[in-house]
SELOTOR-878692 format. One record per residue (C-alpha): x, y, z; residue in three letters. Coordinates in steps of 0.5 Angstrom, whole numbers, plus 500, padded with zeros to 3 digits. Each point is the difference from the previous one (the first is absolute). Layout:
<recs>
XYZAla ...
</recs>
This chain:
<recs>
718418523Unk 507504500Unk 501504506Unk 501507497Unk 492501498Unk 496500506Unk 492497501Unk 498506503Unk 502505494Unk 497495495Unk 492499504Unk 501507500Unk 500501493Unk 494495500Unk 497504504Unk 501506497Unk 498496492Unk 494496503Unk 496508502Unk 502503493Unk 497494497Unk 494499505Unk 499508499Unk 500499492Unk 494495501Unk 496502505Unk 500507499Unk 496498492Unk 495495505Unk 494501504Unk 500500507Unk 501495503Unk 503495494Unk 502493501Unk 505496496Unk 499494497Unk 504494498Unk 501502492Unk 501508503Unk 506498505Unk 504497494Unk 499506497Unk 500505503Unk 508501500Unk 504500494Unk 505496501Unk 497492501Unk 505499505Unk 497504505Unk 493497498Unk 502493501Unk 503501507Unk 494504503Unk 495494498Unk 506494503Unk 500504506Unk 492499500Unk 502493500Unk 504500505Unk 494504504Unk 494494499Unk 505494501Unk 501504507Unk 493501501Unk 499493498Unk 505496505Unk 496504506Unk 494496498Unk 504493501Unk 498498507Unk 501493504Unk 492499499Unk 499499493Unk 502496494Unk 504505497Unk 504495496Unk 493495497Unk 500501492Unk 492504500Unk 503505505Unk 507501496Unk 495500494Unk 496505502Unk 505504503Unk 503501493Unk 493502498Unk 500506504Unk 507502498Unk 498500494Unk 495504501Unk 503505504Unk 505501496Unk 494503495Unk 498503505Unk 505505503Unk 498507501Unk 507505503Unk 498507503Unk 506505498Unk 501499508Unk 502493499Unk 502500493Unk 506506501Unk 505496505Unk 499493496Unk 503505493Unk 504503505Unk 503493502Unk 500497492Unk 504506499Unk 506499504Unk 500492498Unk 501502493Unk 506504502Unk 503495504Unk 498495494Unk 506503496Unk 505501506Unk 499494504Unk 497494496Unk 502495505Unk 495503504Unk 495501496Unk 500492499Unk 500499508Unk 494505501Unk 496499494Unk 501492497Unk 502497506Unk 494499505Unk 502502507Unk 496494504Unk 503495495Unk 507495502Unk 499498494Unk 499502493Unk 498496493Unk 501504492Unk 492500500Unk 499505505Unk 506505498Unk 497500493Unk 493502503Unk 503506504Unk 504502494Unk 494503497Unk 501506504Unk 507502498Unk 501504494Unk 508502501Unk 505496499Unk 495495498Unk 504496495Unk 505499507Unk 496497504Unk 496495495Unk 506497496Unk 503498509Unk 493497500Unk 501496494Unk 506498502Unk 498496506Unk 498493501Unk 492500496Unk 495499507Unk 505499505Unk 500503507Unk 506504502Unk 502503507Unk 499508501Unk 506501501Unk 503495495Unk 497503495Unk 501508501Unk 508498502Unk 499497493Unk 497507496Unk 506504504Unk 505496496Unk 495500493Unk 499507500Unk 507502502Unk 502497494Unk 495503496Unk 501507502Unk 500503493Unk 493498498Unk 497504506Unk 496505498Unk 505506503Unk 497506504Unk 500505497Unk 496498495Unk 495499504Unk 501507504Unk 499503492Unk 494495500Unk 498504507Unk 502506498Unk 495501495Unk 494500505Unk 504504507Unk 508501498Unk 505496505Unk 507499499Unk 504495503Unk 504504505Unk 492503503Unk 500492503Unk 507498503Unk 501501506Unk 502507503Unk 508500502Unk 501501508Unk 504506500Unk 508499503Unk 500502507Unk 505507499Unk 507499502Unk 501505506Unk 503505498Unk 506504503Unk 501504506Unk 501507498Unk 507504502Unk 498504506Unk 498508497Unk 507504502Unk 498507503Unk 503506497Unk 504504505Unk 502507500Unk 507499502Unk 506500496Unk 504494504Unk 501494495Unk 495494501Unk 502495507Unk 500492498Unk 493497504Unk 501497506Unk 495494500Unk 501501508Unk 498507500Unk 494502502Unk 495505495Unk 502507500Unk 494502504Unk 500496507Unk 506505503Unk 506495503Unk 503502506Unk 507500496Unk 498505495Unk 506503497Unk 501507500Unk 498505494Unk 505499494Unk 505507499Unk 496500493Unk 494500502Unk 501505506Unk 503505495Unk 494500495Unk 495506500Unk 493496502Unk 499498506Unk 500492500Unk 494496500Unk 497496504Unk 502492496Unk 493498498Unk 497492500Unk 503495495Unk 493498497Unk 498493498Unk 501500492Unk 494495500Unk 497507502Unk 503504495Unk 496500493Unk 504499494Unk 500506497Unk 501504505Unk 507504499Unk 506501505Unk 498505505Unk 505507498Unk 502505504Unk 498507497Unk 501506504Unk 495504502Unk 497506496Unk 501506502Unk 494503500Unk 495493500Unk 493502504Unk 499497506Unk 495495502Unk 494502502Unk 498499507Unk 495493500Unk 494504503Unk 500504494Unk 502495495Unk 494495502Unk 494502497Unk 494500506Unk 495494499Unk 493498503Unk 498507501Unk 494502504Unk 498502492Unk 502494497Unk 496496505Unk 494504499Unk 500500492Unk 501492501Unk 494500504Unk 496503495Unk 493497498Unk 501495494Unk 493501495Unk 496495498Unk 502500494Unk 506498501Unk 498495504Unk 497496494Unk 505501495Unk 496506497Unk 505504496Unk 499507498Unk 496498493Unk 495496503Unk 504494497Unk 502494506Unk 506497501Unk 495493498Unk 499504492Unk 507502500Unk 503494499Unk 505497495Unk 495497494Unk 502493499Unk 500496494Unk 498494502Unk 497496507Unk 504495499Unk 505504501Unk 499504505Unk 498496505Unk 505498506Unk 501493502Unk 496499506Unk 495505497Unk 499495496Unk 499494505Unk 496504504Unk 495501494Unk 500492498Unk 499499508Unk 495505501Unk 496501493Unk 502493497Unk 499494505Unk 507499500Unk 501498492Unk 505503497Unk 498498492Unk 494504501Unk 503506503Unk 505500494Unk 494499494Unk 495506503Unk 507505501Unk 501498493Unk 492502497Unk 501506503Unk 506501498Unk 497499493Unk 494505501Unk 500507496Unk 497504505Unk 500502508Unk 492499500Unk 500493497Unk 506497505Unk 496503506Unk 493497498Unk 504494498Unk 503501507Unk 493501504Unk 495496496Unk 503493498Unk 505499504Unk 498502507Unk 493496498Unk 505494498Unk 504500507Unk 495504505Unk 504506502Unk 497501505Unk 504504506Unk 505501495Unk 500506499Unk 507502502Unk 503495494Unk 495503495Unk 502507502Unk 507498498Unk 499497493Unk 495505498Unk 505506503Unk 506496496Unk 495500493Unk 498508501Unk 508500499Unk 500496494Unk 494504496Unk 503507504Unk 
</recs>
């Protein structure tokens, strides 16, 4: 895959697609809903999606079944091999998904299909190539293809045009598709069309999945000009010495008073400290000398300026008995705090993150599927009084709510603001 798309951004997106199509299905669906074989390849509206959800549950059982081999059996015998393929089949017909474990397998299909448009030669490898095999014959890369949709015709005519029933190496093999398919670049299926084909589901561009630039590191910038401190003197500027020290340590060789200066009618100052220009805003204007206004007010002394605080007055309003009222929130209307909280429109919606997971670990049993389908039914409920007995009659019956009254305070609270 090229290196200007990111594996992290695209299993991102998949994420992000596999919750909205999960949440489109099981949201019309009774609690507790499983998925059979005919509704996994269903369920999505591009097949590809479908078809790598049920090879990754392939994939599944024949890990499942290389843990039952040991040294103690005869897993080879052609009754054991006969009957192991049986139960295959069976199972096969059998496969019952919770939105739990079907969601992270639509999540993983969906970042599959988007690298089968950037990368082809990496799909050949990960898909048609089986990983625990040195050596690979045509038959079984046409076995796996029936789970590849894109760019299909691509993979077929390289198959074809291999030797009929040979065996070859892996690495022979995929060397040879790398070379096949750069040559035959122009009938890859392109990516951006399969983002449209997306896009029509939850909208992604292309640069949503690249790789996030590193900034360049910032060149240091250059070392301002020390700020030159306006004098009052008329002499002309004297060139900076770099050996000399700053105006305000006195020398013992400081030179005498110009004549300038001493004939000038205001007493000379006191020379003020350079100050670092790093310290300096950049906006601040150079200081200018003005002169004194004849009749500027003086400053008041700072006894009066500061006004007095911690009075004895003061402690004592500060002490004064608090009402219960005001300890419980009770406003002067009678309303709490509690009742005078925004109205919400959904429960989904308002609840927080980890109220969410403390209500599927403490009211739900930890399962997250049935926490979403009983917020969804009240979410759909017309008034108040059925979403509360819905809340105390059905559900705390089904998950003995016992000693739970805390979490189901919070729920009931949080549905008296929706129907507010």
């Amino acid at each position: 895959m090229q290196d200007t798309y990111s594996n992290d951004q695209l299993l991102a997106y998949g994420r992000r697609l596999a919750a909205r199509l999960c949440d489109q299905y099981f949201a019309t669906q009774p609690v507790g809903t499983t998925l059979d074989g005919p509704a996994v390849l269903r369920l999505a509206p591009v097949r590809q999606l479908n078809l790598y959800v049920v090879q990754q549950l392939l994939a599944q059982w024949t890990q499942e079944m290389a843990r039952l081999r040991s040294p103690y059996f005869d897993y080879e015998d052609d009754a054991v091999r006969q009957a192991l393929t049986q139960l295959m089949n069976l199972l096969s017909r059998r496969i019952k998904l919770t939105r739990a474990t079907y969601e992270p397998l639509l999540a993983q299909a969906v970042a599959d299909t988007l690298r089968t448009a950037l990368d082809p030669a990496a799909i050949f490898e990960s898909k048609l190539l089986p990983a625990e095999q040195a050596a690979v014959a045509p038959a079984q890369l046409r076995d796996m293809l029936r789970y590849i949709e894109v760019n299909k015709p691509l993979y077929q005519e390289f198959i074809d045009s291999l030797p009929a029933e040979l065996p070859q190496e892996r690495d022979a093999l995929l060397t040879r598709f790398r070379v096949y398919a750069d040559a035959r670049y122009q009938e890859v299926k392109t990516l951006s069309a399969l983002l449209a084909e997306l896009s029509t589901l939850l909208p992604v561009t292309a640069s949503e999945l690249r790789q996030p630039q590193v900034a360049a590191p910032a060149a240091p910038s250059a070392t301002p000009e020390p700020a030159v401190t306006a004098t009052t003197s008329s002499a002309p500027p004297q060139p900076v010495d770099a050996d000399a020290r700053p105006a305000s340590e006195p020398t013992p060789e400081s030179p005498e008073p110009t004549a300038a200066a001493a004939a000038s009618p205001e007493p000379a100052r006191a020379a003020e400290p350079v100050v670092a220009p790093a310290l300096v805003p950049a906006e601040a204007p150079a200081a200018q000398p003005m002169p004194a206004a004849p009749d500027a007010p003086r400053p008041k002394p700072l006894a009066e300026a500061v006004q007095p605080i911690n009075t004895l007055n003061d402690k004592l309003a500060s002490n004064r008995p608090v009402a219960l009222g005001e300890k419980l929130g009770v406003k002067a209307n009678g309303s709490t705090i509690a009742e005078a909280q925004p109205k919400i429109d959904s429960l989904r919606g308002a609840i927080s993150i980890n109220q969410r997971f403390s209500f599927i670990n403490e009211l739900f049993n930890g399962e997250n599927m049935e926490y979403h389908a009983a917020i969804e039914h009240l979410d759909g409920l017309p008034t108040a009084d059925a979403a509360r007995s819905y809340v105390t009659d059905e559900l705390a019956q089904r998950y003995q709510w016992v000693r739970k009254d805390e979490h189901v305070n919070k729920l009931l609270r949080l549905i008296d603001r929706k129907f507010a």
